[in-house]
C-alpha positions, 0 to 999 in steps of 0.5 A, a space after each residue: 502464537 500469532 496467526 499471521 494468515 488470518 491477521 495480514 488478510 484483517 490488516 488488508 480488508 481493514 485497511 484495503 481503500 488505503 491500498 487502493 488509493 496508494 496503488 492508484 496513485 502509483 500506477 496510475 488508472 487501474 482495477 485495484 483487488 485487495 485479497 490476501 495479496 493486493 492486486 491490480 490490472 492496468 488500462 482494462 486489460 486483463 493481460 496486465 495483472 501484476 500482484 503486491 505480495 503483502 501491504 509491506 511490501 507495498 510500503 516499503 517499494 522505493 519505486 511506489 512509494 517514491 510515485 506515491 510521495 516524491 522526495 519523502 517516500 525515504 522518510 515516510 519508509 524510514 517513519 513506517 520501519 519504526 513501528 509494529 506492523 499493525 500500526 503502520 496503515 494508520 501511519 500511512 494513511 495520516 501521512 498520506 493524507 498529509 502529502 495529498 494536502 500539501 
């Protein structure tokens, strides 16, 4: 049986300057902390923390996603919906680094 605690906090430290990077882009200046959930704090305030539950969740918000990539963020979500959840942050790395070129 899959341990799916041990294998989301792997997928997050594997993959957490990914979420920091979608995170910033986002919402904007924050402080990014990437444990079992994806936190951040905005313009140095601590009184902001706000909590992304699981990297999923983070790439499936149409709200930043659509911050992250404008008018494809549906595409992107619908490229990500197609694949196994441990082969999506290699997915959205490549296309955000596609959209950051373009």
């Amino acid at each position: 049986m899959k341990d799916y605690l041990q294998s989301e906090n792997a997928r997050n430290k594997q993959h957490a300057e990914l979420y920091e990077k979608l995170i910033k882009k986002a919402f904007g200046d924050c402080q990014v902390m990437i444990g079992h959930h994806l936190s951040f704090e905005m313009g140095g305030d601590l009184n902001t923390e706000n909590e992304i539950p699981s990297a999923d969740t983070l790439m499936f918000c149409h709200n930043a996603m659509g911050k992250v990539f404008g008018d494809n963020a549906v595409m992107v979500m619908r490229t990500l919906a197609t694949l196994p959840a441990e082969e999506r942050d290699d997915m959205l790395a490549k296309l955000y680094d596609r959209h950051v070129k373009e």
